[in-house]
C-alpha positions, -999 to 999 in steps of 0.1 A, spaced: 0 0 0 15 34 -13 17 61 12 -11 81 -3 -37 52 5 -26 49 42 -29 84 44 -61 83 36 -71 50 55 -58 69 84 -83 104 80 -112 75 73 -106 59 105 -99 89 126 -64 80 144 -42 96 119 -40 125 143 -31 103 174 -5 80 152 15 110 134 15 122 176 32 91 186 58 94 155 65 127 164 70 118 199 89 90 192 115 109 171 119 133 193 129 109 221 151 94 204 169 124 178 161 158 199 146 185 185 179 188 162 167 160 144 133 166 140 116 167 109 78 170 94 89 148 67 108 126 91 73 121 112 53 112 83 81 86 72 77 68 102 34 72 105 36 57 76 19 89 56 23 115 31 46 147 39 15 168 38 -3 151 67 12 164 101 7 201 84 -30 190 74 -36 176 108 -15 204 132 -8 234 108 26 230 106 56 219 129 49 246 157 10 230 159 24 194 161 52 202 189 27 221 207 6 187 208 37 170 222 43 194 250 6 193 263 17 154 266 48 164 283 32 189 305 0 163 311 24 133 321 45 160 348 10 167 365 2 131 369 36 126 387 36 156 410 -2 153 423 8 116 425 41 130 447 20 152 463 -9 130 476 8 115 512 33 123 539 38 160 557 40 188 533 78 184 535 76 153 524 53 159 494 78 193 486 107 163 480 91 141 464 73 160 439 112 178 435 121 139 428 91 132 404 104 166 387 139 154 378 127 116 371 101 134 346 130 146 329 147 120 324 125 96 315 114 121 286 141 144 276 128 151 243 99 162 256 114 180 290 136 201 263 105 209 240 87 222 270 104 255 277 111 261 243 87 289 233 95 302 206 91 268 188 51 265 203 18 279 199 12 293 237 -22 296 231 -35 264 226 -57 256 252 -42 215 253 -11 232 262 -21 258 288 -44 232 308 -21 208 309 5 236 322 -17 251 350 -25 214 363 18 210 367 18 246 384 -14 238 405 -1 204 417 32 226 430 11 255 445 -5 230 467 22 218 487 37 253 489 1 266 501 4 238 527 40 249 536 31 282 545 0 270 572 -25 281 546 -54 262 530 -59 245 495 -72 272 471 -57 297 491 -39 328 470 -2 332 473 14 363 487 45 378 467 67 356 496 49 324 485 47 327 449 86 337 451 92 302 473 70 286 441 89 296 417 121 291 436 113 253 440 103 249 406 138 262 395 157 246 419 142 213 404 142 224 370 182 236 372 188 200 388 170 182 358 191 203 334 219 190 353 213 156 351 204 152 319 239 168 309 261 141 332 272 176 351 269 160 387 290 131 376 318 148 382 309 166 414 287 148 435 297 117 448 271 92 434 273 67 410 239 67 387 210 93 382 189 69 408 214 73 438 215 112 430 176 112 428 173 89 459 197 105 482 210 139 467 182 159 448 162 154 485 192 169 505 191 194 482 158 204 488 157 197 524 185 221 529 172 249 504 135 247 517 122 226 547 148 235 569 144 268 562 110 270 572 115 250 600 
């Protein structure tokens, strides 16, 4: 079957749209956003070049899908971080879920933050976004004594976006094999298990204690 006929098998039944996603995420996992390619995607879904820009508008429409994923799959680990255990314990684990989210997706961590390659009003992408900051906000809000749904003061939302870059500097970190040659730990794991929470322990929660 030529690639014009599985094109269009693929708009009959619908998941063309969720295949040339999967492509797209799938070479960006494994090549970066250096090697990323429209044509590249469609190779690999299996479709013509035209597709992804039919389906997304172009390569900003279809990366913009993949970092609503990224940004979706980072919410689910830090609510899931932040369910149980005192609200220093949620504030290190959801720092932990932070870092392991990046490295378990790097294409998609990098894609994130890159702006100028996205479409920032896309309301996938901006959902998914405020359920990552919300899940954060929560465990601050319970830092400071105050309740859930509670607004930040300036001294909060500076301790939130504090935490959120110390995690996010740390992931950076990781992912480029910088600690290696610092800290004193032999894999990511051990540096995620036993640094990363020092880290935070020492920055934050024993600050506030």
């Amino acid at each position: 079957m030529n690639e014009k006929k599985t094109a269009q098998r693929g708009y009959h039944h619908g998941d063309l749209r969720d295949t040339l996603i999967k492509a797209a995420d799938a070479l960006l996992a494994e090549r970066g956003l250096e090697g990323f390619t429209l044509r590249e995607t469609a190779r690999r879904a299996g479709v013509s070049p035209a597709a992804p820009s039919h389906h997304f508008g172009g390569t900003a429409g279809l990366l913009t899908e993949i970092a609503a994923l990224g940004y979706q799959e980072l919410a689910n680990r830090l609510t899931l971080a932040g369910e149980t255990g005192t609200a220093a314990d949620r504030l290190k684990a959801q720092g932990v879920a932070y870092v392991r989210f990046a490295v378990d997706f790097p294409g998609r961590f990098h894609l994130m933050f890159r702006h100028d390659l996205l479409l920032r009003d896309q309301p996938s992408l901006e959902q998914a976004t405020g359920r990552a900051w919300d899940a954060l906000e929560k465990t601050v809000l319970a830092i400071r004594g105050q309740s859930d749904g509670a607004e930040l003061d300036a001294e909060g939302e500076a301790m939130l976006i504090g935490i959120w870059s110390t995690a996010h500097g740390f992931a950076h970190l990781t992912l480029d094999k910088k600690l290696a040659r610092i800290a004193d730990c032999g894999s990511d794991d051990e540096m995620l298990d036993s640094l990363f929470p020092t880290i935070i322990d020492t920055l934050w929660v024993k600050k506030l204690g």
